[in-house]
Structure formats: C-alpha cells, structure tokens
C-alpha positions as a LaTeX table, in Angstrom:
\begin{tabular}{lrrr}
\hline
Residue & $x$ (\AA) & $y$ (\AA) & $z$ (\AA) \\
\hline
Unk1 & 0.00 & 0.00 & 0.00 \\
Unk2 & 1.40 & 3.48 & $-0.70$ \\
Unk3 & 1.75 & 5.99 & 1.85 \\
Unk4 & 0.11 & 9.44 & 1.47 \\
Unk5 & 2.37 & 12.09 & 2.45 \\
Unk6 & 1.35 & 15.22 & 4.20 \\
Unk7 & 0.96 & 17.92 & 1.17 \\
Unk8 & $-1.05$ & 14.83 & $-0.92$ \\
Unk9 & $-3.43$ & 14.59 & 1.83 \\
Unk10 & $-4.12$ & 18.06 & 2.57 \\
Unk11 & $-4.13$ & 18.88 & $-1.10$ \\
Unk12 & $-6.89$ & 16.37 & $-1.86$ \\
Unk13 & $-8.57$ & 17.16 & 1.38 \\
Unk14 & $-9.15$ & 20.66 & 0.43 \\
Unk15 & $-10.31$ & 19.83 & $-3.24$ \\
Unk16 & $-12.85$ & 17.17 & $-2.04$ \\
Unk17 & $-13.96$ & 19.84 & 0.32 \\
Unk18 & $-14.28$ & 22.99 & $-2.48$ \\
Unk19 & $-15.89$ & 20.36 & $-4.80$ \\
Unk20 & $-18.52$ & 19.57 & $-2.33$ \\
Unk21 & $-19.22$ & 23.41 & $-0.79$ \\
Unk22 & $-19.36$ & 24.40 & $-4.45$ \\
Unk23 & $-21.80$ & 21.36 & $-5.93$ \\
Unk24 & $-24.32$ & 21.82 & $-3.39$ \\
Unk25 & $-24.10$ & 25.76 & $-3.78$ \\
Unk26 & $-24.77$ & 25.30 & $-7.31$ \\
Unk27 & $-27.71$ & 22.27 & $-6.66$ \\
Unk28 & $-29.69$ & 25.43 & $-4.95$ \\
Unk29 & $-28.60$ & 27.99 & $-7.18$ \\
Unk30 & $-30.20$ & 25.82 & $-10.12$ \\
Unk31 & $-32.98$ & 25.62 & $-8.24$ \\
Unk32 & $-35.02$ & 28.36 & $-8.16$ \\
Unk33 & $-38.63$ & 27.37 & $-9.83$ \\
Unk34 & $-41.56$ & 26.38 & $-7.99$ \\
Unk35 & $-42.60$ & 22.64 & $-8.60$ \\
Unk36 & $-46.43$ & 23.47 & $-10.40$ \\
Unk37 & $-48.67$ & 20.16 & $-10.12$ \\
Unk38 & $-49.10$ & 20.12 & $-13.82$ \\
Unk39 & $-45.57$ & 19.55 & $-14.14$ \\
Unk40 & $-45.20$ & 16.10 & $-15.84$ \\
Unk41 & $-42.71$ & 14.72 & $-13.90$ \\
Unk42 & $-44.77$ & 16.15 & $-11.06$ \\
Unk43 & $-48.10$ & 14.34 & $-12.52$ \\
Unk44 & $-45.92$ & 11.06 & $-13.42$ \\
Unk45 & $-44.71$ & 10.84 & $-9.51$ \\
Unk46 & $-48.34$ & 12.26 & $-8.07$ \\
Unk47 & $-46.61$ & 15.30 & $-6.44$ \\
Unk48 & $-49.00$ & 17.25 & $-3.95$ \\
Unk49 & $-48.04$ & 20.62 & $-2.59$ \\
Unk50 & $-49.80$ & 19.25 & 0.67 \\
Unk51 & $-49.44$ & 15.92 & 1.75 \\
Unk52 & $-52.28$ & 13.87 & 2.60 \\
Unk53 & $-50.20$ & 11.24 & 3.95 \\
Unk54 & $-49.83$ & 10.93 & 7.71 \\
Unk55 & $-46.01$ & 11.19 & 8.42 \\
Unk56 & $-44.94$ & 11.92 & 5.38 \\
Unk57 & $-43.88$ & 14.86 & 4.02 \\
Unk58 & $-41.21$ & 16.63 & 1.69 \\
Unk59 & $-39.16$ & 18.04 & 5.01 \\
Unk60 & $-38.89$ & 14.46 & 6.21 \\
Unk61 & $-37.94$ & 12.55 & 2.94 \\
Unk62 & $-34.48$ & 11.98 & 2.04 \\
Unk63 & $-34.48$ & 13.81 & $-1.02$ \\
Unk64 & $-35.17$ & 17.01 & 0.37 \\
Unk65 & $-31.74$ & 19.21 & 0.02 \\
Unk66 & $-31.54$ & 23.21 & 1.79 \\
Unk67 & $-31.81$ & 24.77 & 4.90 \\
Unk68 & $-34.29$ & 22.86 & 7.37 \\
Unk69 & $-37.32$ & 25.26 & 7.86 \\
Unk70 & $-37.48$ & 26.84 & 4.48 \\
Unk71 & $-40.95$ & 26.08 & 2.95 \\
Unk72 & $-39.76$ & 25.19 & $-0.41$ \\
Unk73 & $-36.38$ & 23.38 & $-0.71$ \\
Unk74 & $-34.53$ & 21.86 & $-3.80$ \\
Unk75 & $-35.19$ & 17.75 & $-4.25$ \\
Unk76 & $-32.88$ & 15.53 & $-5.98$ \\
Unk77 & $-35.85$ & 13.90 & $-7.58$ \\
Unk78 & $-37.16$ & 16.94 & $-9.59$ \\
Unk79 & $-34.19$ & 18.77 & $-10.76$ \\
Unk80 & $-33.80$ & 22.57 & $-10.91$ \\
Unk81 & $-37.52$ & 22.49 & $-9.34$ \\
Unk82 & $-38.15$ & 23.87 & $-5.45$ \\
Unk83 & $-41.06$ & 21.39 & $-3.56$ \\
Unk84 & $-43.19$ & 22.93 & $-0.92$ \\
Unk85 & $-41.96$ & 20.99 & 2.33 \\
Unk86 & $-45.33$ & 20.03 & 3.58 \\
Unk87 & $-45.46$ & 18.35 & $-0.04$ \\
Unk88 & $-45.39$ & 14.73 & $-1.05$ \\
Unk89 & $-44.93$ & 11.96 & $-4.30$ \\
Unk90 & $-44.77$ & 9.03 & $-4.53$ \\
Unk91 & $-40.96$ & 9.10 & $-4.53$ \\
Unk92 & $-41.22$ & 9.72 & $-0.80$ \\
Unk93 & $-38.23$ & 7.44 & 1.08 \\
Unk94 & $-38.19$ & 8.05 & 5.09 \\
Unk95 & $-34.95$ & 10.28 & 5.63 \\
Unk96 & $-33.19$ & 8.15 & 8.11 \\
Unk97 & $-32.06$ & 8.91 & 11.57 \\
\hline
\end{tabular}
C-alpha cells in the first residue's frame, strides 16, 4: 500500500472539500422554480403541494436538500424544481435517523 504524504493529503482534502461546498451551492442555485402540479414529472410521480399522507412529508424525505425550515427546498428527484416541504410523491423514502 502506498503511503500518502502530508501535502497529498491536505491537497486532496481541500479539493474534495471545495468540490462539495461548491456542488451543493450550485444544486440550490439551479434551483429556483416552484414545482407546479401540472408539471409532468410532477403528474408522473403524483406530487401534492400538501401531503395527505400521515407522516410523510417533503421536510422528512431523504431527497429534500436546503436549509431545514425553508418552505420550499430543492429535491434531488425533480431537478432545478423547489417542492413545498409540507409536499409529497410518490418518490417519498423516510430520511433516516
């Protein structure tokens, strides 16, 4: 096994870390639109802006990405799209934890 020297380590350390800070910064910058209902991939996945589903909700799934609180937060399953966090489909995985 090869050793990883000091500099290596730091140096891929820090670019892991700027790669990360800077994908998820652009994931929300992307996302800036309102999911609409008649969206198709919002019709093909039965998205609701209001669940009707006891327990489950958009803030609790684990596709929900953003700041915990905001009322509409970017979701990995409908790109570039913002889902109201009381919201559900029928994508809807229990975050876990």
């Amino acid at each position: 096994m090869k050793s990883v020297n000091r500099r290596d380590f730091l140096k891929l350390s820090g670019t892991s870390l700027i790669g990360l800070t800077l994908g998820s910064v652009a994931l929300r910058a992307n996302a800036q639109e309102q999911l609409q209902a008649d969206d198709p991939s919002a019709k093909a996945l039965n998205y609701t802006a209001a669940s009707t589903v006891d327990g489950a909700k958009c803030n609790n799934c684990m596709y929900i990405q953003g700041a915990d609180g905001a009322q509409h937060r970017p979701c990995a399953i409908f790109p570039n799209k913002l889902v109201n966090a009381n919201g559900w489909c029928s994508a809807w995985v229990k975050r876990p934890g």
